[in-house]
N, C-alpha and C positions, 0 to 999 in steps of 0.2 A: 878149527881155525876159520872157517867158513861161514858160522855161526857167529865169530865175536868180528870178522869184518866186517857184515853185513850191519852188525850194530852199531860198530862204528859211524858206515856211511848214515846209516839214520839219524844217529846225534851228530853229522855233519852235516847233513841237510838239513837239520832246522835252523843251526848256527848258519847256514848258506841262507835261507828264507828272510833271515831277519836281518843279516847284514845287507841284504839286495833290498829289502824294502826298504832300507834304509837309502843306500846308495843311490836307490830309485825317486825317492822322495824330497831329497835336497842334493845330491852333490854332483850327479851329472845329467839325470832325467834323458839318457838315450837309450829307449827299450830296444832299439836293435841291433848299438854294439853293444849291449849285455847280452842279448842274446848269440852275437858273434861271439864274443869271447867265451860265453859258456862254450859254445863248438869249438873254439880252440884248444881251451883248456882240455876237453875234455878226449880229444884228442890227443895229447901231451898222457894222458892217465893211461889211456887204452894202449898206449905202446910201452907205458912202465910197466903193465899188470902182467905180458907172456914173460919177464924178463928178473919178475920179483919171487925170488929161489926162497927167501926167509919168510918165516909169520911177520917179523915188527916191518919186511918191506912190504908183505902184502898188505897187511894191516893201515898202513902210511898210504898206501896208492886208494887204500878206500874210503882212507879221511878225504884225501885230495879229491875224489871223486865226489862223494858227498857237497862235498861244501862248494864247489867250484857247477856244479847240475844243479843245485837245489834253488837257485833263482826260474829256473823255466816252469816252479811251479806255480807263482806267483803271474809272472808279465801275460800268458796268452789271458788270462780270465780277465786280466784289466784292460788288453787293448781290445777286447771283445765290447766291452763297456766302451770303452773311449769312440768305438767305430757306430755301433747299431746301437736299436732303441731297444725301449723295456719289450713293447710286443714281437720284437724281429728275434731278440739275443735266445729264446728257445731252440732256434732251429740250429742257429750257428755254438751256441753251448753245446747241444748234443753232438754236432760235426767236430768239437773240438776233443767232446770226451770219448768219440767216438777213437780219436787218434792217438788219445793220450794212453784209453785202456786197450783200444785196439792193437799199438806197440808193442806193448807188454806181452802179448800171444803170437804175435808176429814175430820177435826174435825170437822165442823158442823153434820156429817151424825152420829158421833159417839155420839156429845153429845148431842143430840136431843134422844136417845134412853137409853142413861145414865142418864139424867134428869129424863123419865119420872120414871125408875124401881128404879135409887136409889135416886134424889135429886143433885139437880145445887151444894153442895160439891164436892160428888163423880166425877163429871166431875176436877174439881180441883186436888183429889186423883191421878184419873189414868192416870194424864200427868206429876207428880210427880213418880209414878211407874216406867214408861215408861221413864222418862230422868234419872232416876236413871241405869235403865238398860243401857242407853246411856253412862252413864260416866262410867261407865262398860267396855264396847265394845269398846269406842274411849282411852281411858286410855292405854287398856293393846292391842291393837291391830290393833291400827291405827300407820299406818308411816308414817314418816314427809317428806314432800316433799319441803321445802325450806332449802336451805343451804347456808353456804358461803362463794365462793370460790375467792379468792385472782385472780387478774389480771395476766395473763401471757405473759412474754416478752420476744423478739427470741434473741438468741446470737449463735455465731458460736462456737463451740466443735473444740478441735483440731485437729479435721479427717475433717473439714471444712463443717460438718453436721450443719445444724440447732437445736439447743436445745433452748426447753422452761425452764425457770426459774420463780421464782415469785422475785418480786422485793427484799423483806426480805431477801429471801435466796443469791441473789449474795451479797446483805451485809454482810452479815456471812460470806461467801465464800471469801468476800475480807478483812475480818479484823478480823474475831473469827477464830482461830484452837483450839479454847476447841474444842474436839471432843464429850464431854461432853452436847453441847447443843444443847438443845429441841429444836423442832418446832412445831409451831400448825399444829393437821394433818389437819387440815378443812382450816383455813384460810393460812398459810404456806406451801401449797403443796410441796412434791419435785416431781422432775423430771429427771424418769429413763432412760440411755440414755447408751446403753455400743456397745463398738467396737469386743465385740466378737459374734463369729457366732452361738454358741450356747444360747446367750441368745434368751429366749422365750418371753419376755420383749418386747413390741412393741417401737420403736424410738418416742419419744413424750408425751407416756402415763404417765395421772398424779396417782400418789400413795397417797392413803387416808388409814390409819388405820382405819379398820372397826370397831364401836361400839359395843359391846356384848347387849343383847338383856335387861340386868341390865340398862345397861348404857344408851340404851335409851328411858327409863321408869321412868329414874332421874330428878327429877325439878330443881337441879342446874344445872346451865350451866356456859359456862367461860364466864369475867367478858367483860361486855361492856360499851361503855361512857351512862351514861344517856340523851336523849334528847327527852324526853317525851316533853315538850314545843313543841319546834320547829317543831317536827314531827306532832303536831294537827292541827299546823297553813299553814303548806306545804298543806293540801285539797283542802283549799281555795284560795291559790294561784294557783291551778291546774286550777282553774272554769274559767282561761282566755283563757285558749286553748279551739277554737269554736265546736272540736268534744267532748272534755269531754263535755261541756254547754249542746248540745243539745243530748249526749246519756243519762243526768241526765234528762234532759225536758221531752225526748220522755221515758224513764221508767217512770217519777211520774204520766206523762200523759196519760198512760196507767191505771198504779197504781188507778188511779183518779175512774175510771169505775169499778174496783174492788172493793172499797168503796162505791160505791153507791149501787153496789147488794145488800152487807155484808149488807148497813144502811137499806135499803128497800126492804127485802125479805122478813125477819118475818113478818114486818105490811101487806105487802097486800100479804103473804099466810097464815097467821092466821085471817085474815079478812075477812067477808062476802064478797062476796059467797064461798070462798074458804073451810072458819073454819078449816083448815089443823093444829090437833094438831102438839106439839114442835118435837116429833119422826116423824111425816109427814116431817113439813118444814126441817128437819133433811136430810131427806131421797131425798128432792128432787134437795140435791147439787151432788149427783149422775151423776146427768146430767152435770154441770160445769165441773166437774173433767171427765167426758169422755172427757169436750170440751176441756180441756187441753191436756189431751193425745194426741190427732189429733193435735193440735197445734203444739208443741213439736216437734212429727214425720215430719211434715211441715214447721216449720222453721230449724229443725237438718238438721235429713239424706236427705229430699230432698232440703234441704238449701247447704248443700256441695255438691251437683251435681250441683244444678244452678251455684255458686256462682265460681268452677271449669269450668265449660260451658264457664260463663262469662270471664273467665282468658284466656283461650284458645280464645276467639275472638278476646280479647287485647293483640296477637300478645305476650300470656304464662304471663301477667304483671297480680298477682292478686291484688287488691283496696280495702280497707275497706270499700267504698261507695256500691260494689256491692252485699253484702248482705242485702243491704236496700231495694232494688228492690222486697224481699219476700214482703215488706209493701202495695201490690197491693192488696192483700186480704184481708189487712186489712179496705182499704178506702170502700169497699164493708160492711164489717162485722159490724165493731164498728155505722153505724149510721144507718141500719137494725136494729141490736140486741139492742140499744135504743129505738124505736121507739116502735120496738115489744112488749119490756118489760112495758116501760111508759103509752102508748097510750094501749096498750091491757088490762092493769092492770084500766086504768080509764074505760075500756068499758066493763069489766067484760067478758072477752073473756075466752076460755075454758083452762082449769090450762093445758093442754098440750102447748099451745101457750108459756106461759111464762115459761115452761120445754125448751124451743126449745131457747128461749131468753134468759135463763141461759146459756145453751150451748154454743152460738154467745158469748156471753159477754163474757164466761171465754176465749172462744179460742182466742181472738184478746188480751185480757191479756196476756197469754200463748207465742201469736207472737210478743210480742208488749215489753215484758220483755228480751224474749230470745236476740232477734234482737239487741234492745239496749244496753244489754250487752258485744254481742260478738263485737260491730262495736267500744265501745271501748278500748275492749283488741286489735284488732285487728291494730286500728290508731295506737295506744301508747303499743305496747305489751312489750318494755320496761321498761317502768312505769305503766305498769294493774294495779297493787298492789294500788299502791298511787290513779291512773285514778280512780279505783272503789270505794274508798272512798269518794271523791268529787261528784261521780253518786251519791253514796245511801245519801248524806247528802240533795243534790237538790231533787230527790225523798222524802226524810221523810218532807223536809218544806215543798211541795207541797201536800204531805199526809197528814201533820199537819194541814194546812191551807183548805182542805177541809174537812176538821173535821166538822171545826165550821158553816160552812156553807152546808151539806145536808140536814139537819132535816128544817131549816125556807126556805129554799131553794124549797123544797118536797108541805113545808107545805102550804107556800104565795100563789105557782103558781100553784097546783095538778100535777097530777102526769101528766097529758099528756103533758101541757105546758111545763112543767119542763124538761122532758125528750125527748121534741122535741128541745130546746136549748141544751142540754145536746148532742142528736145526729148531728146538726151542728156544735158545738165545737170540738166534737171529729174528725170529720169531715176535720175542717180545720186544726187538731193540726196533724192529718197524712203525710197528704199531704205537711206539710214542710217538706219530705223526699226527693222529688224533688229537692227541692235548695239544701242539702248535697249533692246529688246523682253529680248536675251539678258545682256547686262552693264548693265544701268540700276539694276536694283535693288542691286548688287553699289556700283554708283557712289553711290547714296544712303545705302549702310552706310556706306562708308567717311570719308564727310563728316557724320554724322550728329553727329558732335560740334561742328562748324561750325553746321551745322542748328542745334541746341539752343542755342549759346552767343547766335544769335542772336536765337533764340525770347524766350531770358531778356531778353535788350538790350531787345526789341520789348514786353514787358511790362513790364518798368520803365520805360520813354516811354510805357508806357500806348497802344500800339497795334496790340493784339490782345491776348487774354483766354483 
């Protein structure tokens, strides 16, 4: 039962990914009541889930689940985009993945020790608690970082100055003298432009009327076209550009190795020899989540020195490919901390060993998410937005699809054989970092007319600028 709900929520999280890119994209553009209502919703789930007695109600509380979380895979990597620059987004990508995979080791620790004092509800309870406090705090205190600002085009002023305009307004300018009419201040900028010397006014600057703090706590917003269709099916026509393909490959691939801990932690640390009760194996993702922190600090801040280094060699030119080069660590980590974990667990090796093999695993997760992420904001940072949706969809099929296959996987081959194919795989799934590294940029020339044609489409929908 546990198995087919968990599959559930993955093929609801990507129907969630693309419906929010969608929704994000034309029809209300507020990343942070999405993000409120994720914590509402999700809240509403976590009090259905202690009270759902049937398979088809658990099954239903994990569609809802799904679909209703799987937008917050998408908004933090684009408002990351939206806030900092290419050289800055290292440090604050690793802080971000630092949170997203550090989470994931984090509740285990908790509810291993909430199980045992109040009972597997109460773990249910206090993540309903806690996202309630969430829609709380994102509601009334989060600011939106995506806007929409209209194209601007130079025309000469009669002092032979260059002045910007938006298209809209020299329309007006050439056929409306109501003096009477509006402009949107968001999408209709104007543009203050004067010949006297004491304007304090800078020549160019564009003027937005600022929203009062009512105003931007409003769930209505001005009206836009509907194109929820068309916007679910743009992901998947993203998947032909080769750096989107293989930053969605190299995160599920990753992703892949995080699933096997999560499936095979409990069985072999509640298992002889170990008998590690549930607040034990709780206690001992401790370790994971340090190995993320190291991670993090290691593909972030010391990611944007190398990746800076590297720029400066190339003669000041920085490449999306040269943040792949942190993936040296990885070819190291990921088929170690298999081996360690697999082959230690069938030899009954001391539970410090398989502490140290948690560690490994999560940090090559950690490096292995960040990396991929940032390499394809970084290709396509004018389509992130859309580029990350098509990652997280290839990532959940590949997540999906190793669902069904750990447990007879585990089970046919034991744990060492298992997990010595498991660390060749990972092994070779690295090391295509190599071919990006020497033919990527060669693969983003040759599509680059692709690139643009889509660039154009995404501006005319009005989602990206």
């Amino acid at each position: 039962m546990f198995n087919r709900s968990a599959h559930s929520t993955t093929i609801w999280q990507e129907a969630g990914v693309s419906i929010l890119h969608a929704s994000n994209s034309g029809v209300s553009k507020h990343c942070n009541d999405h993000i409120a209502c994720i914590c509402a919703n999700r809240t509403s789930t976590m009090l259905w889930v202690p009270h759902a007695t049937t398979n088809s109600a658990w099954i239903g509380s994990k569609i809802l689940q799904g679909a209703v979380g799987a937008p917050i895979e998408s908004l933090c990597e684009v408002s990351i985009t939206d806030i900092y620059f290419t050289h800055e987004r290292g440090a604050y990508m690793g802080l971000y993945a630092f949170m997203l995979t550090g989470s994931n080791f984090l509740a285990p620790i908790l509810a291993g020790f909430i199980n045992d004092g109040q009972g597997w509800r109460w773990v249910m309870y206090w993540c309903a608690i806690f996202l309630a406090i969430g829609f709380v705090f994102c509601f009334f205190l989060m600011e939106e970082t995506n806007y929409d600002r209209a194209p601007l085009e130079m025309k000469n002023s009669r002092d032979n100055t260059p002045e910007a305009i938006t298209p809209k307004e020299e329309m007006i300018q050439g056929k409306s003298s109501d003096p009477s009419t509006s402009l949107d201040p968001e999408k209709d900028a104007t543009i203050g432009v004067s010949n006297l010397a004491t304007e304090t006014i800078e020549r160019g600057a564009v003027h937005y009327k600022p929203k009062t703090y009512l105003q931007k706590l409003s769930l209505k917003d001005k009206k836009r076209d509907f194109r929820l269709f068309r916007m679910m099916v743009r992901p998947l026509i993203f998947m032909s550009l080769p750096s989107i393909a293989y930053a969605g490959f190299s995160y599920g691939s990753n992703l892949i190795w995080f699933n096997i801990l999560n499936g095979t932690a409990s069985l072999i640390l509640s298992a002889p020899p170990y008998n590690f009760s549930s607040s034990m194996v709780g206690l001992s993702y401790v370790s994971p989540l340090l190995g993320v922190a190291c991670a993090s600090f290691y593909s972030g801040v010391i990611g944007d020195r190398v990746v800076l280094w590297l720029a400066r060699r190339n003669k000041g030119v920085l490449e999306a490919e040269h943040r792949l080069w942190l993936f040296l660590l990885s070819i190291i980590l990921i088929p170690a901390s298999l081996i360690l974990w697999g082959v230690g667990a069938a030899h009954h090796i001391h539970w410090f060993g398989l502490i140290v093999a948690m560690f490994l695993i999560a940090g090559s997760n950690g490096i292995g998410v960040q990396l991929s992420v940032s390499y394809c904001i970084d290709a396509y940072k004018d389509l992130s937005g859309e580029a990350m949706a098509s990652v997280i969809i290839i990532r959940n099929t590949m997540s999906f699809a190793m669902g069904y296959g750990i447990t007879p996987w585990v089970t046919n081959m034991g744990y060492q054989n298992a997990f010595i194919v498991a660390a060749f795989a990972g092994l070779a799934q690295v090391l295509t970092f190599f071919a990006v590294v020497k033919w990527g940029k060669s693969w983003r020339n040759n599509t680059k007319g692709r690139y643009y044609k889509y660039l154009k489409e995404s501006e005319i929908l009005g989602v990206t600028h």
